[in-house]
C-alpha positions, 0 to 999 in steps of 0.5 A: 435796493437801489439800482436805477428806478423801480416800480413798487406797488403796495397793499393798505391794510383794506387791501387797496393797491397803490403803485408808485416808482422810485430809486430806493424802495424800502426808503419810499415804502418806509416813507409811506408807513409814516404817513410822508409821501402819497396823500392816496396812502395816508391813514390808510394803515399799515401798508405791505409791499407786494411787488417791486420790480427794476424799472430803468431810467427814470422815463421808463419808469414813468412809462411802466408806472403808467400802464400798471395804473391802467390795469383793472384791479383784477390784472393787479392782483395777477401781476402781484400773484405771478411775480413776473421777472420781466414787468415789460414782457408780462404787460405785452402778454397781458395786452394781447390776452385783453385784446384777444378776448374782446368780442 
């Protein structure tokens, strides 16, 4: 799983999201699982990777982590529920579905 950066999010066991990125997914997520890493993850019990995703360089990355920190829990939940195969373009149709319903 290690092809330039991925975005990764996981579910605790009290159903809590946490995004986070990296280069080797199942090595950071086995690092969560141990308690090293993330102090938001620690002893929050066991932890399941929802969602992952490519993420380019490590800027793009960043960028990506950032807006889908911004997300309401609710589009969290859809995000991992669709499994987009473009993170980038679901994050555009999903801006513009928020913006649309505003009054």
């Amino acid at each position: 799983m290690s092809h330039g950066w991925q975005l990764y999010i996981v579910r605790t066991a009290s159903g809590a999201l946490y995004t986070g990125i990296t280069t080797d997914v199942e090595r950071r997520v086995g690092q969560h699982q141990r308690g090293i890493g993330a102090r938001a993850l620690r002893g929050k019990g066991p932890i399941t990777l929802v969602f992952h995703c490519a993420a380019g360089d490590r800027a793009s990355a960043s960028r990506l982590e950032y807006q889908v920190k911004q997300l309401k829990r609710q589009q969290k939940l859809q995000l991992v529920e669709h499994q987009p195969h473009s993170l980038t373009q679901w994050l555009t149709q999903n801006d513009q579905t928020a913006q649309s319903t505003q009054p």
